[in-house]
Structures are given as C-alpha cells and as structure tokens.
N, C-alpha and C positions, 0 to 999 in steps of 0.2 A: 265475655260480651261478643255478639257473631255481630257481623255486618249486613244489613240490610241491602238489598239489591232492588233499587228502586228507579220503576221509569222516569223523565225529569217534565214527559209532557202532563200538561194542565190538566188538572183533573175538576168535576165540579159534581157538589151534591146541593142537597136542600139543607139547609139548619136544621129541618127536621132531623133528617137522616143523621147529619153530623151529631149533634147530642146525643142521638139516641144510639151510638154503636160506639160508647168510648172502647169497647173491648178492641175495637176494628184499630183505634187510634191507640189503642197504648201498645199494639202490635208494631204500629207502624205503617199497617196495610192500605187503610183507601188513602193514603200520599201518591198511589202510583195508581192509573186508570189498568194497566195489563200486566197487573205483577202473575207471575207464572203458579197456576195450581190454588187460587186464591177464591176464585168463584166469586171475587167481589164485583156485585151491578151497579153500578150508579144510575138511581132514580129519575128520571125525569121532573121540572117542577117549572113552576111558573117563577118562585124568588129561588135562584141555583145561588150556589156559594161557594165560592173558589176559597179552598181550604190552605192552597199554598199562598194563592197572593196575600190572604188576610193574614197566614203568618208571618211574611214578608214586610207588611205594614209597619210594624213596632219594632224597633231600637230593642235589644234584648242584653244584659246583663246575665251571664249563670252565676247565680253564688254561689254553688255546692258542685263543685265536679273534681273529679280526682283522674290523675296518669299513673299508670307502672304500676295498680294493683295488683295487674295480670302481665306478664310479657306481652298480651297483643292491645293492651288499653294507652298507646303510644298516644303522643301529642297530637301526629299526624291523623289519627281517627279521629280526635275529637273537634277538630278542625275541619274534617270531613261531614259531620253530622252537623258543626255549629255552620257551619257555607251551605248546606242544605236548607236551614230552620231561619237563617239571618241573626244569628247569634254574636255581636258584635265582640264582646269580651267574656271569656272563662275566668271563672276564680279557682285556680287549682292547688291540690295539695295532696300530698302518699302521706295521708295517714299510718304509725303502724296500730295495726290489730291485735297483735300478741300483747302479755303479759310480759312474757321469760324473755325481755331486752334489754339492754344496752342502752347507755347515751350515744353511744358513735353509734348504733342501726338507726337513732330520731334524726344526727346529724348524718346520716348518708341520705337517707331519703329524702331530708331538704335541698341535702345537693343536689337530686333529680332534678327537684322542682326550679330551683337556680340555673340550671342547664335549661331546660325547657322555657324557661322567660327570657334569656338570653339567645335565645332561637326565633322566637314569636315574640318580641317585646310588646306588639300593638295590638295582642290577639289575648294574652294570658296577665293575669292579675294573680301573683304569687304568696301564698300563703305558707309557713311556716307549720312544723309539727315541734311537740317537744313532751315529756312526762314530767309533771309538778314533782315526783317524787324525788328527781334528781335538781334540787333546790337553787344551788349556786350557778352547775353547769351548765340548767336549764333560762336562767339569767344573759351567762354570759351566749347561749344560742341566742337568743331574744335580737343581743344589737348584732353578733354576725347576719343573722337575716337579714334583718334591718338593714344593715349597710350594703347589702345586695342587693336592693331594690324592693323586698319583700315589705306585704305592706297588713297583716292578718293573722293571726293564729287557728287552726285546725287541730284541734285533741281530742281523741279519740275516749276510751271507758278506762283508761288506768287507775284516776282519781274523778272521783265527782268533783262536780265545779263549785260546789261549797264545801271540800276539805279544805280543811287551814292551811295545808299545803298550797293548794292552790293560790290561796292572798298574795303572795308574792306577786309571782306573774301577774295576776288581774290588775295589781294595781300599777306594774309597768307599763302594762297596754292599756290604761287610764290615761297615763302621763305622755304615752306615746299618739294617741286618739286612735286606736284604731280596735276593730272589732272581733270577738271571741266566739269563730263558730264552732262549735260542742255535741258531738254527737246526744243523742238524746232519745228516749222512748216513756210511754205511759202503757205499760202492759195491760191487756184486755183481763188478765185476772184468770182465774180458773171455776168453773163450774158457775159464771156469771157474777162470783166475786172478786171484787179487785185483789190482790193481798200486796201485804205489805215491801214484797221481793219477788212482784211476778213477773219482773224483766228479766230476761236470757241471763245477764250478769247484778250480781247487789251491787258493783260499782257503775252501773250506768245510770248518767244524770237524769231525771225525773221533773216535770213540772215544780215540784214541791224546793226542788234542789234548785234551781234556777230563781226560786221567787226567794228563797234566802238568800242568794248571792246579790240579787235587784235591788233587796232593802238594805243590804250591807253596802253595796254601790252601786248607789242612785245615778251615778255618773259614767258607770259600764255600759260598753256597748256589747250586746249577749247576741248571740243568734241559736236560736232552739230548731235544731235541722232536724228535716227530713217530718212534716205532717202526714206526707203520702207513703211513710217507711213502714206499714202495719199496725202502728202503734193505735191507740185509743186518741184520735185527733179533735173529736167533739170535746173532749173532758181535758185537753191540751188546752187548746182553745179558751176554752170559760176559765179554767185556773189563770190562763197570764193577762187575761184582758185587762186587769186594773195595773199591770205593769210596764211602761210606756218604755223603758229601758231593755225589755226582752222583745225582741224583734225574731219573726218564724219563718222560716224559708217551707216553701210547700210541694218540695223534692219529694224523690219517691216512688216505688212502682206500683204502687197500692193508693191510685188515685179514684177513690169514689167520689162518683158523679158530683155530688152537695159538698164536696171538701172547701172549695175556691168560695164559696157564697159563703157556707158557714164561717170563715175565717176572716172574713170581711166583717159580715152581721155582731162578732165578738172582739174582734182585733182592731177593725178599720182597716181604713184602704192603703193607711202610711205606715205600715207596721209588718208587709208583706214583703215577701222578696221572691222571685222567681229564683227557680233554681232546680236542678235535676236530678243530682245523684247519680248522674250517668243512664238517666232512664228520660232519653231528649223527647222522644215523640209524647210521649203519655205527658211529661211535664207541659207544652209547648198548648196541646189539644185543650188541655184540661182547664186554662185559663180561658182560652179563643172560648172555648165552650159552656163559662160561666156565663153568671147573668150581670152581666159589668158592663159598665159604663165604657166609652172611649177613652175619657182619660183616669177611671182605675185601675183601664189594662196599662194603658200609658206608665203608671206609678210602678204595679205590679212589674212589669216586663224588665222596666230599668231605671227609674227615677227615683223610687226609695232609696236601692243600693248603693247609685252614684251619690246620691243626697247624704249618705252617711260616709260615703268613702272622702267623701268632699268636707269633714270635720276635720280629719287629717291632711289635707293636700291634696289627696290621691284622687280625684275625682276625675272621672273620663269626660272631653270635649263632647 
C-alpha cells in the first residue's frame, strides 16, 4: 500500500464532475486541488461541492480494515488515511492467508492486533482471527481474545463458513453476541458461465454457503465482505436479500459506480456497512457518490455497525 501525498487545501467540484470521475476518486486524486503531475482541473459550476467537507459530515465506522499485512500497513497509516476521511473507528484484524499454519501464527497475529488496541483504544475496534480446523484450541483463542478486549472474529478461506467444523465457533460467537466477518467471493465464472468452483480457492465461502449457515442460525451475526473485491456483487446481492441475519460490507477496490444503489435496492439501507478493505478513498467516494438519502448515508457510514456492535455491549458513544 504506498501513501498518498495530498494537498490538505479545500478543493471543490460539481456533483456532476464528482460522480462522473470515480476512477479520479478510487485513485485518491481530486481530494487534492495541486497534486503534482495529475493534470486534474476542477470545473467551474453554479452548484460546486466540496468533496472533503461532505466527507467530513458523517460519523464513519470502518468494518473491514486490516494492520501488519505488509511491514508498512502499521496502525499509524491507518490512522493517517482515517484523520484524513473523518474516520472515527477502525475494525481491525491480520488475517492469516496461508493454508500451511499453525495455531500459534492465528495466535501471534492476534497478538498484533491486541498490541495495536492497547495503543489506540478509542481509535481501533479489535477483532480476533483463528482456523475452525484447529477445534479446541480455536475455543480456547475465542475467550483469550475476549478477555483482551477483542470483541469479533475475522476468518479468512481455511474452512467455509458452513463446514461442520465451523459450528462450534459460530455458535460461541452466538452466545457471546458478537459478529462473524468472513472473507467471501461469487466468482464471475469462465466463458460467461458461473461454475461450480470459479473462486481462486474451493474453500472460499460463497453466497450459497452463507445462506446455509443463516438458516442453521437464524441467530448469527454474518458479515459477507468485501462487494467491492471483484467478485459478482449483483448476484451476491439478490442471493442474501431474503436473509436478514447476513449483513454486506461494501469494501473493496472494484467499486463500480451502481454497487451502493444496487445493494440498497436488494438488501436495504439496515443491512449495509461501510468498510474498506484498506482501499479508504474509493470506499469513502463511492457512498458520498450514491444516490442516497441523508440519513441512509448516516446508517451506511456508522449506525448499522454501531447498531449491531451495541447487541453485545460494544457499541461506540
């Protein structure tokens, strides 16, 4: 992830202009009026629109954001992009990515994250990683989180979220109230057919796999990340709509224009959650840029998230 070098004076365009250049905004670009070698004009108009203040306006929650991916994805950057955007609270977590691990690499990487909330208590909302396959050990990770102050689980593609494996856990973080974010994809398919394993991995969970886990517990909280991660989000969308317990975060760097509208139009406006994936500007644009109401971006930005964090305790003032 490189660092953006951006002027901090007020920039202003037309709404025209702004919708119509998301590419400019998932860059990051027209946030700055003399960013260096950018060639970007800002239009003259009769209705201008100050892109920083109106992201400024809303209370924002991130549900999806990760540290220590990379050596340079430190807390400190993300704190830096979130004091930029008016990013009130991160939900963060180091996922691991590999297969070929260890229970002690799921429990070191919590300990990043346990480090880093004890550093920014009022800034980071810590989530937990762990693999179902390791049954017991993954239990007894569950309350040491817990008892850190950790208040969410992040899993990665080890196990789908409907192996039987998985039941265990699910139904700790039932008992515990808190919410199960799960990496996720619907593959566009090959030759304009879906198939049956056209995600990168046959272990990564699927619309299909999430709406088994919904009807097994009606009582879990799911979160299907990342709509904006490539995947097939129209046909994400229409699959969970009738499932009121799978809630979408609409992270992601593959934010197309109609995403935010279509995921209302299927989902509703309480079933949304803001969140980035570590891609702030394009997340941040891409709501400001729908066709939403005041208070759906209101919902959207931070009132869902808080709203469910608040079944458990954990809800932010």
């Amino acid at each position: 992830m490189s660092r953006f070098h951006i002027n901090k004076n007020t920039v202003t365009v037309t709404r025209r202009t702004f919708c119509s250049n998301t590419a400019l905004s998932a860059a990051g670009l027209f946030l700055g009026a003399n960013i260096k070698g950018t060639g970007v004009e800002m239009l003259p108009g009769s209705s201008a629109y100050d892109v920083m203040k109106e992201a400024l306006r809303y209370r924002k929650i991130d549900s999806h954001t990760h540290i220590y991916l990379s050596p340079t994805v430190t807390p400190e950057l993300l704190l830096d992009y979130a004091d930029r955007l008016g990013i009130e609270r991160l939900v963060i977590s180091r996922p691991i990515t590999s297969m070929e691990k260890t229970h002690k690499d799921f429990a070191d990487s919590n300990d990043l994250i346990i480090k880093a909330k004890k550093q920014y208590p009022d800034r980071f909302i810590a989530q937990f990683t762990l693999n179902p396959a390791f049954g017991k050990e993954s239990l007894e990770e569950i309350k040491r989180c817990v008892d850190q102050g950790m208040v969410g689980l992040k899993v990665y593609y080890q196990v789908k979220i409907n192996d039987p494996l998985f039941y265990p856990v699910i139904e700790k973080m039932i008992d515990l109230k808190m919410i199960i974010l799960m990496h996720a994809c619907s593959a566009l398919g090959r030759g304009g057919y879906r198939t049956e394993y056209g995600n990168l991995y046959p272990s990564e969970s699927t619309p299909e796999d999430f709406i088994a886990v919904a009807r097994r517990y009606p009582e879990a909280m799911l979160q299907f990340a990342h709509t904006g991660g490539g995947g097939d989000w129209e046909y994400e969308c229409k699959a969970l709509k009738d499932y009121p317990n799978i809630f979408v975060d609409v992270s992601g760097s593959n934010n197309e224009g109609n995403m935010i509208d279509y995921a209302v139009k299927y989902l509703g406006e309480d079933r949304l959650f803001y969140g980035s994936d570590n891609s702030y500007y394009q997340s941040v644009s891409n709501i400001l840029s729908a066709d939403l109401t005041e208070e759906q971006r209101k919902k959207i930005f931070f009132d869902n998230y808080n709203n469910m964090l608040g079944k458990g305790g954990f809800n932010v003032d």
